[in-house]
C-alpha positions in Angstrom: 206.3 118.3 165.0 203.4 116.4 162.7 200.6 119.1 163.7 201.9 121.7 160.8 201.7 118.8 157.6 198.8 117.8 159.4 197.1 121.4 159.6 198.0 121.8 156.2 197.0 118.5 154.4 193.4 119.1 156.0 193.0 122.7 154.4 194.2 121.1 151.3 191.7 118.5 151.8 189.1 120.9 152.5 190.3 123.4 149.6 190.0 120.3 147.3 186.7 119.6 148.1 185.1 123.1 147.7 186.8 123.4 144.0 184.9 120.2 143.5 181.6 121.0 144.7 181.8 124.2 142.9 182.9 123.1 139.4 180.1 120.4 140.0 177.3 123.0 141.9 173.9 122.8 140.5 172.9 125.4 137.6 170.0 127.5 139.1 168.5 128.0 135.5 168.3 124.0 135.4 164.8 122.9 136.9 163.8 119.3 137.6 160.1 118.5 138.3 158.5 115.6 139.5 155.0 114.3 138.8 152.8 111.9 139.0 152.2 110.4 135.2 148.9 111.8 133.3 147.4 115.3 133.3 149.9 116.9 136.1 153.2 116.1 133.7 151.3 116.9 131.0 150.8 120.8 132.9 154.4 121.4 133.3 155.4 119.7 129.8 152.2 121.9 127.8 152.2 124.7 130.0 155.0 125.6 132.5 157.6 124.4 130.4 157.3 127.0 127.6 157.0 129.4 129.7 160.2 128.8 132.0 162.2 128.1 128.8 161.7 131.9 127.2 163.2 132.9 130.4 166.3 130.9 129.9 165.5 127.9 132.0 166.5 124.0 131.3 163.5 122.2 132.4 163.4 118.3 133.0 160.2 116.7 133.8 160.4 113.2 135.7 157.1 111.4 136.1 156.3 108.7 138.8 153.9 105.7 139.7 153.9 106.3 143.3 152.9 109.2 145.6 156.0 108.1 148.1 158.9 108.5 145.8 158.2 112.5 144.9 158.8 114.1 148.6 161.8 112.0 149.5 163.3 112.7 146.2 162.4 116.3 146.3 163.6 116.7 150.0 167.1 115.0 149.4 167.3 117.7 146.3 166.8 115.2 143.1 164.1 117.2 142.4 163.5 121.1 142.7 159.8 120.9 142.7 156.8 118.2 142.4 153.1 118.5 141.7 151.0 115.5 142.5 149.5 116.3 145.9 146.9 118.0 147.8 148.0 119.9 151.6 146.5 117.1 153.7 149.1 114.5 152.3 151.6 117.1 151.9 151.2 118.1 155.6 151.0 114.6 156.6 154.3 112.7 155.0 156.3 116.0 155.7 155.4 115.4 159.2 155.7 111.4 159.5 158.7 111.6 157.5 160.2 114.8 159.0 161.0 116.6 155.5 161.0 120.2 155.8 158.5 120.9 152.1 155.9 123.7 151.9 153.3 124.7 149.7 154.6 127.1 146.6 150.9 127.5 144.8 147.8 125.1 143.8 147.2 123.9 140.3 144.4 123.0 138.4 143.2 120.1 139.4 140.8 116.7 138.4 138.3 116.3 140.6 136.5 112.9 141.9 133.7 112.2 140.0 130.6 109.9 139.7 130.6 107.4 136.8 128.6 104.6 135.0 128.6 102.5 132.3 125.6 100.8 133.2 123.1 103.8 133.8 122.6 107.3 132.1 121.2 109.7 135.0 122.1 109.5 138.4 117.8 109.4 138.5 117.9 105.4 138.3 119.3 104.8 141.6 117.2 102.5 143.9 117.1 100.0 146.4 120.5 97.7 146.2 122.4 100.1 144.1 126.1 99.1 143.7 128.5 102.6 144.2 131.9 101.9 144.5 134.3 104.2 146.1 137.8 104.9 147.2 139.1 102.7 149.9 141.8 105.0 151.5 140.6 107.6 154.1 141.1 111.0 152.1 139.5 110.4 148.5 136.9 108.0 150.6 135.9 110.7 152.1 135.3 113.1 149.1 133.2 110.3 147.8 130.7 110.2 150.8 130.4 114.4 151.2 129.3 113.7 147.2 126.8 110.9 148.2 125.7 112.7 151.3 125.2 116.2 148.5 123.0 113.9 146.2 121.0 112.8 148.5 121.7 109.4 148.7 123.5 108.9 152.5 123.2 111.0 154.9 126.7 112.1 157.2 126.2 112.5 161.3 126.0 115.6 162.3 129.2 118.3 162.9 131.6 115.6 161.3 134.5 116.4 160.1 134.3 116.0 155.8 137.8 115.7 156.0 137.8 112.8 157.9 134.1 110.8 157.1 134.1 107.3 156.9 131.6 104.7 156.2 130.8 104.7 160.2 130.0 108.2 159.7 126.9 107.2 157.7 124.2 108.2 159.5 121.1 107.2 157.1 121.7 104.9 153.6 118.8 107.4 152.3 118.9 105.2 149.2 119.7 101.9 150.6 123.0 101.3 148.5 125.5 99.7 148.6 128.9 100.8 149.4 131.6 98.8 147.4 135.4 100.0 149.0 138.2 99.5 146.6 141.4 100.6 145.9 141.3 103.9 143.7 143.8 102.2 140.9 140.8 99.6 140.8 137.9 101.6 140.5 137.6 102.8 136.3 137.3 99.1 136.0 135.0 98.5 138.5 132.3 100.0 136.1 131.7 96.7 134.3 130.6 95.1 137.5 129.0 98.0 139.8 125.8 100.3 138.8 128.0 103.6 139.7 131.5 104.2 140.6 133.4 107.3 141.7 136.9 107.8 140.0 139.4 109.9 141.4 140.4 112.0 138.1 144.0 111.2 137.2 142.9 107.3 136.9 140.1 108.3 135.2 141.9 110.7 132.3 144.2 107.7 132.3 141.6 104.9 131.6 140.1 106.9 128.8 136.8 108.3 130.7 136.6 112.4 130.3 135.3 114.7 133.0 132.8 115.8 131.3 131.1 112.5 131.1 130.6 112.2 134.6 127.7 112.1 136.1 128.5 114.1 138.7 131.3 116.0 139.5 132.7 117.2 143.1 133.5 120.6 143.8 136.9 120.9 145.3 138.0 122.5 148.0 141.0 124.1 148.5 141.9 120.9 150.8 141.9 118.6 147.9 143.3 120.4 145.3 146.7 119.9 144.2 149.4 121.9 144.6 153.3 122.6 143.7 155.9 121.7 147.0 159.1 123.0 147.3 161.7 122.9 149.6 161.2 125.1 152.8 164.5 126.4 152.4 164.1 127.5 148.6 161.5 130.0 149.3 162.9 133.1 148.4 165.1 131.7 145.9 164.7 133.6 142.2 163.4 130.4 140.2 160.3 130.1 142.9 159.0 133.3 141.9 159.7 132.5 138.5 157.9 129.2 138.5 155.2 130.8 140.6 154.4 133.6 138.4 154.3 130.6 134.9 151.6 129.2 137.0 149.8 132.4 137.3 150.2 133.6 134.1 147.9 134.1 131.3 149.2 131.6 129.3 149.2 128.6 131.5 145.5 129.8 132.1 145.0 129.0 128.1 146.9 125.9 128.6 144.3 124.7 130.8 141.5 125.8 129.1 142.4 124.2 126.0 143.7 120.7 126.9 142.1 120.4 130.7 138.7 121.3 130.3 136.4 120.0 133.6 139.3 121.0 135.9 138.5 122.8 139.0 140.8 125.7 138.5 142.7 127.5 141.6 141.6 131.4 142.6 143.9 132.9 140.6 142.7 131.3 137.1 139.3 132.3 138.3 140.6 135.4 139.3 142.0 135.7 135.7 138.6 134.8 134.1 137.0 137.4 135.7 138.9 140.2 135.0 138.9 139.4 131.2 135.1 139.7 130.8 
């Protein structure tokens, strides 16, 4: 005799519950991305932004301090987008943390670079040289492919550049030596070391340009950062919207304007090219 109120307090319930979720469901022209602070928020704030806006868009930028924070917020669905990373750490955390992100398009990125306060040409190495570098296994190893470029180490044979380490040093051609730090550390180790390499967000952020570098890597597509999105949202209308501001002719002036000694993606080159 209960099972009919029961029956019909439960579709109630569940009537209830889909009024709510739909009075409260998410607008799809309102877009939040995440960043990391410095050049990247400054992308989507000068470039994407204005773009998305003309077509109707609310766009909210939210910047953070940490590279953990972005995925897990962007998987739970805090944030609709981030841009911060390059595929190797995307690939990674997606599959230590089991988040299902992909890769939506690259951005222009910073590259690591070689820097000194102390010297003016990278000519005046010698014997006992002091190079610091990136102590965690991916930007360490952009710093030794660099060294191993100039000259100055030599790599063993049919490694990995992905994956080099200081015990992949085969030869210390120039007999430096290497001084491992955390990246956050390194635009100040320039008071104290003869050269150091600086990944290029901390290095915008301590006031050092690109174009003062010394030398300059040239990023591959491995390293260069990149907008994630949900796996699911794929074929949703705002990707392709946000896609095609990042290919567009105006974010291309963007970047040439206010982030000048960025490696720019394919399709800025791309873009170059077909103006001349």
């Amino acid at each position: 005799m209960y099972r009919r109120p029961f029956l019909l307090a439960t579709l109630a319930l569940a009537l209830a519950t889909t009024l709510t979720n739909s009075a409260f469901a998410k607008d799809p022209k309102e877009l939040v991305i995440g960043t990391s602070a410095g050049p990247y928020a400054d992308q989507v704030k000068l470039g994407i932004k204005p773009i998305l806006e003309k077509q109707g868009y609310k766009v909210k930028v939210v910047e953070f301090n940490d590279y953990i924070q972005p995925n897990f917020a962007l998987a739970e669905g805090s944030l609709d987008a981030n841009a911060f990373q390059h595929i190797i750490y995307l690939k990674k955390f997606s599959t230590d943390n089991k988040l299902a992100l992909s890769e939506l398009i690259k951005v222009p990125t910073a590259p690591i670079a070689i820097y000194s306060k102390k010297h003016k040409s990278l000519s005046e190495v010698k014997e006992g040289t002091t190079v610091a570098l990136p102590n965690d296994p991916t930007n360490q190893a952009r710093a030794l492919v660099l060294l191993d470029q100039l000259g100055w180490i030599k790599l063993k044979a049919n490694i990995d550049p992905i994956r080099a380490s200081e015990k992949d040093v085969a030869d210390n051609l120039k007999k430096i030596k290497l001084i491992p730090l955390e990246a956050a550390q390194l635009p100040r180790s320039l008071e104290d070391t003869d050269f150091s390499f600086v990944n290029g967000n901390f290095a915008l952020a301590s006031g050092l340009k690109l174009n003062e570098a010394l030398a300059r890597e040239k990023i591959s597509t491995n390293y260069q950062n990149l907008v994630a999105i949900r796996t699911d949202d794929k074929s949703k209308p705002w990707v392709k919207d946000l896609e095609a501001a990042y290919r567009s002719k105006e974010f291309l002036e963007v970047t040439n304007k206010h982030f000048a000694g960025f490696s720019k993606p394919d399709y800025q080159q791309a873009l170059e090219v077909a103006a001349k």
